[in-house]
C-alpha atoms as one frame of an Amber mdcrd trajectory, in Angstrom:
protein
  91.189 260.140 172.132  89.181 261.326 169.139  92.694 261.271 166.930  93.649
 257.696 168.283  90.024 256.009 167.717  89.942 257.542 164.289  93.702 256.389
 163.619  92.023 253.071 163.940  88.968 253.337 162.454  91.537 254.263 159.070
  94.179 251.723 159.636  91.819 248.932 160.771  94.098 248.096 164.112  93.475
 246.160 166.893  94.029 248.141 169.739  94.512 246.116 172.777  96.940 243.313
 170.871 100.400 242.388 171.734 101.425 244.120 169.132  98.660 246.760 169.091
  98.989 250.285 168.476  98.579 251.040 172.148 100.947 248.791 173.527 103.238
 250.848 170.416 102.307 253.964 171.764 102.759 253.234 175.303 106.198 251.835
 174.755 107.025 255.413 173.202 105.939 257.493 175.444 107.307 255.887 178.431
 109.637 258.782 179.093 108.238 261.094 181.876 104.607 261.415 181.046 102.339
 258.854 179.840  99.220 259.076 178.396  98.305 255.942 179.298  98.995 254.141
 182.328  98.992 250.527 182.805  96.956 249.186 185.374  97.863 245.196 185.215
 101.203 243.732 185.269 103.914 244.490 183.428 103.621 241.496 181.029 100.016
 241.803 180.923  99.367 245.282 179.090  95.871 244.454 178.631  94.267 247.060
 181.135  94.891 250.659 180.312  93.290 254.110 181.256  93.714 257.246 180.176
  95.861 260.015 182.116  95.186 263.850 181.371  98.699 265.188 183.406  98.439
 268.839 184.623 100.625 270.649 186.747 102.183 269.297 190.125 101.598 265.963
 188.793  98.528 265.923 189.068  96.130 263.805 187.255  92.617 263.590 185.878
  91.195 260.413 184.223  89.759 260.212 180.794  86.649 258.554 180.653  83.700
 258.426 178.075  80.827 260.912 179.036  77.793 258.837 181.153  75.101 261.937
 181.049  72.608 259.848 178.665  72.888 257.126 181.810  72.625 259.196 184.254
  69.763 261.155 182.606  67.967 257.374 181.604  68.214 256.781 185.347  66.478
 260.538 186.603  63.714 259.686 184.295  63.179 256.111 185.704  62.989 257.217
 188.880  60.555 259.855 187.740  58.419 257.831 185.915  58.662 255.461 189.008
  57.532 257.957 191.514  54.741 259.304 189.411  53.745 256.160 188.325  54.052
 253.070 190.400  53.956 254.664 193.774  50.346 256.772 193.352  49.164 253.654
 192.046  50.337 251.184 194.571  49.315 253.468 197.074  45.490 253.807 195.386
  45.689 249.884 195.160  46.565 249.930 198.754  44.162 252.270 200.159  41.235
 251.077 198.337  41.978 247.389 199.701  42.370 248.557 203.463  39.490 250.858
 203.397  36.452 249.766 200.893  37.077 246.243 200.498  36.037 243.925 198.172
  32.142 243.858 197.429  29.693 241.352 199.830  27.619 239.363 198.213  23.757
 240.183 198.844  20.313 238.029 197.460  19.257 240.704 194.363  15.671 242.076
 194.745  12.704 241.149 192.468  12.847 243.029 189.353  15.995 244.824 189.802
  18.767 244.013 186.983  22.241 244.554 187.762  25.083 246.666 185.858  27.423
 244.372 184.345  30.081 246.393 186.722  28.202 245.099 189.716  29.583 241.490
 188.804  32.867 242.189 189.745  34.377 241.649 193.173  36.880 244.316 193.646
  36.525 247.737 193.690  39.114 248.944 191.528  37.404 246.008 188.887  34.382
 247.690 189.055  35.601 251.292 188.782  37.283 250.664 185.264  34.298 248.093
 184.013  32.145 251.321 184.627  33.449 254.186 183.386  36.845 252.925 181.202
  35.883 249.505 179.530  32.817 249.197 177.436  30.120 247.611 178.338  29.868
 243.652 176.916  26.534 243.881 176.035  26.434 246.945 173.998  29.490 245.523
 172.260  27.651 242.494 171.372  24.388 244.317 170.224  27.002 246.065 168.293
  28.511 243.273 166.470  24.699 241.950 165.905  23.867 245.240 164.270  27.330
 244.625 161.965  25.963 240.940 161.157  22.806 242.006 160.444  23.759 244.829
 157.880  26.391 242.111 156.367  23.741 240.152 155.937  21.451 242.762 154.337
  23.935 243.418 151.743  24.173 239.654 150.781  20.724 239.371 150.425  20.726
 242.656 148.215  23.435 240.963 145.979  22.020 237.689 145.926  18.542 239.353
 144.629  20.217 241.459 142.042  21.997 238.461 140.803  19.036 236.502 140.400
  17.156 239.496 138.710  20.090 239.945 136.404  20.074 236.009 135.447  16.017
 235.935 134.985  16.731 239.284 132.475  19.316 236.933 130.537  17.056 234.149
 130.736  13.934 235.632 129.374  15.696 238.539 126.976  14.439 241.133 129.477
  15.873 244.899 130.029  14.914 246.907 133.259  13.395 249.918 131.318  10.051
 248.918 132.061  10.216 247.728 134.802  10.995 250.685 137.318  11.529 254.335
 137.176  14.498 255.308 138.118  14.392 257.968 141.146  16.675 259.628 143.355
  16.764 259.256 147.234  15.350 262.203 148.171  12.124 261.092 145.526  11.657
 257.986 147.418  11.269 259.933 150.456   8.866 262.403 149.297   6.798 259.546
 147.808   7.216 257.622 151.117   6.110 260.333 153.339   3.234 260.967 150.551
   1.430 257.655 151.232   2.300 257.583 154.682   0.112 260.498 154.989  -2.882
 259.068 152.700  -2.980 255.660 154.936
């Protein structure tokens, strides 16, 4: 088979035409054993298989290997039974037996978790220890505005200082000391010990 596809792949010919090289080949070796047998009529050569003939005429057919489907198929149905099965039966089990939540007046003073909102069980297991919670997430997105904001305001002043040092023929020597970090800190911690 791997001589006859590459014949074809070289020649560039059709295989299953009237005048195909299989119907060519077929005519030839019509004698006493075929390689390929025709399975349709006799004026329609269009369905062929292929014939590996052994002793006692006795055949075997020549087919294309289907491991990779048959291996594609063992791992769906592995990945089904370790997958969807547990997890149907968790979903199942957790509906018969818990329930969803009842709804109860909340005492004075008591604030609920935000996974206490949720009806079902299964909702309320992954809002509290998979999802994060939607008010820290929001605090955090306030803390991102708020530096963002910082750093405008930063900009925005140095701007302005750099246009009043234009404006007035100004240069910064005198008018700070340059320091490191660590400087500022010891100076900080310096008066916050004399107040």
């Amino acid at each position: 088979m791997v001589v006859l596809s590459r014949l074809l792949f070289v020649r560039n010919q059709k295989i299953f035409d009237r005048n195909g090289l299989l119907n060519k080949l077929i005519q030839k070796s019509n004698n006493n054993n075929n390689t390929f047998q025709n399975q349709g009529d006799k004026d329609d050569c269009v369905l062929f298989r292929a014939l590996r003939w052994m002793s006692a005429h006795r055949t075997m057919e020549i087919t294309a290997s289907r491991w990779q489907w048959h291996k594609t198929k063992d791992w769906m149905h592995f990945y089904f039974f370790v997958g969807a099965i547990p997890a149907g039966l968790i979903i199942f089990f957790t509906n018969v037996f818990i329930g969803p939540a009842q709804l109860e007046p909340i005492p004075d003073g008591y604030i609920p978790k935000q996974w206490e909102y949720y009806n079902h069980p299964i909702s309320r297991f992954l809002s509290k220890y998979i999802f994060p919670n939607d008010q820290m997430e929001y605090e955090k997105l306030l803390h991102k505005l708020t530096v963002a904001n910082n750093k405008r305001l930063i900009l925005d002043l140095e701007k302005q200082i750099q246009d009043l040092q234009r404006k007035n023929n100004d240069y910064k020597y005198w008018s700070y000391r340059e320091g490191t970090a660590s400087q500022i800190i010891k100076l900080r911690k310096k008066l916050d010990n004399v107040v």
